[in-house]
N, C-alpha and C positions, 0 to 999 in steps of 0.2 A: 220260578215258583208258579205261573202260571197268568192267566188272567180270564176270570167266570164270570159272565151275568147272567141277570134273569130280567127278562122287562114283560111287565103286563100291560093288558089294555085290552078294550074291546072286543078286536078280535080274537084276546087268547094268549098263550105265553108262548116266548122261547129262551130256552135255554141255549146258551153259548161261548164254549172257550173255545184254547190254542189245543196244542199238541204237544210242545214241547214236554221233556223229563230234561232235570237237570241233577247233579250232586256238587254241590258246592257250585264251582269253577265248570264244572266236566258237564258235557252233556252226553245226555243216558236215553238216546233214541225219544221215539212219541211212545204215546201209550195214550188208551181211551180215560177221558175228562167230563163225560156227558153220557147218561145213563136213562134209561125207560122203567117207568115202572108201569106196567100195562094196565094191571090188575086198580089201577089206583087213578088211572086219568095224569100222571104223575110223571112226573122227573126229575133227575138232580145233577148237579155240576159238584166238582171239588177240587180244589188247590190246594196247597200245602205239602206235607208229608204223603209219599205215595208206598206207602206199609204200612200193614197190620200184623204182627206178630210175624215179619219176615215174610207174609206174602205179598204179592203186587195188588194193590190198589183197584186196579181191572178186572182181579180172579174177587178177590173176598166183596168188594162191594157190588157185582153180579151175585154173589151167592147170599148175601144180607138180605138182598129184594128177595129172591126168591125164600129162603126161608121164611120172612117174615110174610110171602105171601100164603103160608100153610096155617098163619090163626085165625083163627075162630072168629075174630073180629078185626077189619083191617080200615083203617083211615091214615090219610096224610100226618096227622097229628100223632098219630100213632108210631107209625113207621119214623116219624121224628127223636119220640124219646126213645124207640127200639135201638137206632142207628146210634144215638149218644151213652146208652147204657154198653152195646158190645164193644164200642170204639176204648171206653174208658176201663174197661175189665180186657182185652185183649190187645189192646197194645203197647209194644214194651216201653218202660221209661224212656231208654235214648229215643223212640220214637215221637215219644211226645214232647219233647225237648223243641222240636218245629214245631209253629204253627198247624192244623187244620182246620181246613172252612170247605160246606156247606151247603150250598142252596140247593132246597126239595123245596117246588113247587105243584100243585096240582089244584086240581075243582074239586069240591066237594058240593054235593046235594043236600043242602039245609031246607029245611022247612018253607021259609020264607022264598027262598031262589036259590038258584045255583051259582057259584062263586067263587074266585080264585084262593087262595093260601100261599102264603111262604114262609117258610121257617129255613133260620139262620142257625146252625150247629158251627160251635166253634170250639176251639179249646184258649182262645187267643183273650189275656188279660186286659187288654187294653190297645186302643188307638192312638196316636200323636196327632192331636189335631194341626202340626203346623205340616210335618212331612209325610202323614199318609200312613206311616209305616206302623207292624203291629208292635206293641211294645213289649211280648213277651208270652211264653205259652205256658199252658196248666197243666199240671197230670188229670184235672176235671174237664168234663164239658158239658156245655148247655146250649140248648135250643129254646127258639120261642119265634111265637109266628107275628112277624114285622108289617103285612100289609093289610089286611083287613081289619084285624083287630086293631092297627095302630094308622099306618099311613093313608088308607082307606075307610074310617071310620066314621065319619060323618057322611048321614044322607046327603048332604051336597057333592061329596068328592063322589060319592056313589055315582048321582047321578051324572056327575060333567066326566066318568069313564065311560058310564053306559050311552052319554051321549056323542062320546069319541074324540070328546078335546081332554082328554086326560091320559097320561100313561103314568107308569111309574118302572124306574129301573134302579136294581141291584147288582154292584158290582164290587169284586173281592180278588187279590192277586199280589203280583209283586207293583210295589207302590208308584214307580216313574211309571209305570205301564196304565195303572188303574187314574192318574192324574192324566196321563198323554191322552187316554181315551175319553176322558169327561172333555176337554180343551172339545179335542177331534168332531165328538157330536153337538157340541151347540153351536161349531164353525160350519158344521154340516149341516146342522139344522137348520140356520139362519139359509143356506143358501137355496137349500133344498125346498124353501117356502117359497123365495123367490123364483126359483124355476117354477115350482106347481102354481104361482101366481101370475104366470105369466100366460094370456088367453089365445096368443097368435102361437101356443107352442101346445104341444099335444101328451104332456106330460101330464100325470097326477099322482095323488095322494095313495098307499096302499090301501087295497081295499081287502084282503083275506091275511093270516097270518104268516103264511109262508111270503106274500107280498115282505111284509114287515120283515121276516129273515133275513131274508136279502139284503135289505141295508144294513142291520146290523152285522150281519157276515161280514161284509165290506168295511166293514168300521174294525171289528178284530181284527183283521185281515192287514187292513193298513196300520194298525199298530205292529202288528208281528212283521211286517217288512220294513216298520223303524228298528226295530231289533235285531233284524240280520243286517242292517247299515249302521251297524254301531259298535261300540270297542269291548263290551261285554264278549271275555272270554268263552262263555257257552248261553247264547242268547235265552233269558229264561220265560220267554214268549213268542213263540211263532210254532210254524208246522202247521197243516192242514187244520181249517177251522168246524168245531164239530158244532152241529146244530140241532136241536129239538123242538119241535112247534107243537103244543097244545090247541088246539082250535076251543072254545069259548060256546 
């Protein structure tokens, strides 16, 4: 099914999944998961269902960006309910029978300063809060933007980002994967302090977002190599890890 995040912070975002394609049991080669939108400061990741009216995932949501970059007026926000209004008008029922998920993140230029967005498109009813798993998908779908308006909302969280002890990440996929990865970075985290903490050693902290990449690549990376060591008939996370960096 896949597994996507998106993590903000100071220096900027990046977006990041696997590669794999799966159908059911069967696996169905890689195929691109992580998308640019130029015109927008923007990009987006997606799991789930990889069709739209019987075409691949990689052709129609290349050609959504581009479309929608011929209106008259284009924003992040925009490009959000654009993508959930053709998703739910063009794709077939059995399509929407799977889950799909989402994440378009980009800057926008407000009045005030400039600043990140994300918005969550899903078609997906519900969460299980014990195992992770989605409980069930819509013929509907909806979007709405989760970090500034919500998880970044207060001038304090503002500013302990703008000061660099804050990030925030977004992660969505198949559920033993998106739980293995949350384990994975706070084991990494914890250690990865204690190296940068260490004065006789010549290690640090990243300091640009492609720095930031990196580890997170690393982190997907080692999930999807739990996945090929493991008895999943067609592993539905690994393949070459794709990345996107927004610089801030």
């Amino acid at each position: 099914m896949t597994l996507i995040l998106t993590h903000i912070d100071r220096h900027g975002i990046v977006h990041a999944s696997d590669s794999n394609l799966t159908a059911g049991d069967t696996a169905a080669g890689i195929g691109r998961k992580v998308f640019d939108v130029p015109y927008l400061t923007a990009g987006l990741s997606l799991a789930g269902t990889y069709a739209v009216d019987g075409t691949s995932m990689e052709v129609w949501m290349r050609g959504a960006i581009t479309d929608y970059g011929t209106e008259a007026v284009q924003s992040v926000g925009g490009l959000a309910e654009y993508l959930c209004e053709r998703l739910e008008s063009e794709m077939t029922a059995d399509e929407k029978e799977s889950p799909s998920l989402i994440h378009l993140a980009g800057f926008v230029d407000a009045a005030a300063s400039r600043h990140a967005e994300f918005y969550f498109i899903r078609n997906i009813t519900g969460l299980d809060p014990n195992t992770g798993a989605y409980l069930g998908a819509s013929e509907h779908f909806a979007a709405n933007e989760q970090f500034w308006s919500r998880d970044c909302a207060t001038p304090w969280k503002r500013q302990v980002l703008a000061e660099g002890a804050g990030s925030q990440l977004y992660i969505n996929g198949f559920p033993s994967g998106r739980v293995a990865y949350l384990g994975l970075s706070q084991q990494l985290g914890a250690f990865f302090e204690d190296v940068w903490n260490n004065a006789d050693w010549q290690f640090r902290r990243p300091q640009t977002i492609e720095e930031v990449a990196l580890l997170l690549e690393l982190q997907v990376h080692a999930i999807g190599t739990l996945f090929t060591v493991s008895d999943y008939a067609a592993p539905p996370i690994g393949g070459p890890v794709q990345i996107l960096t927004l610089s801030a």
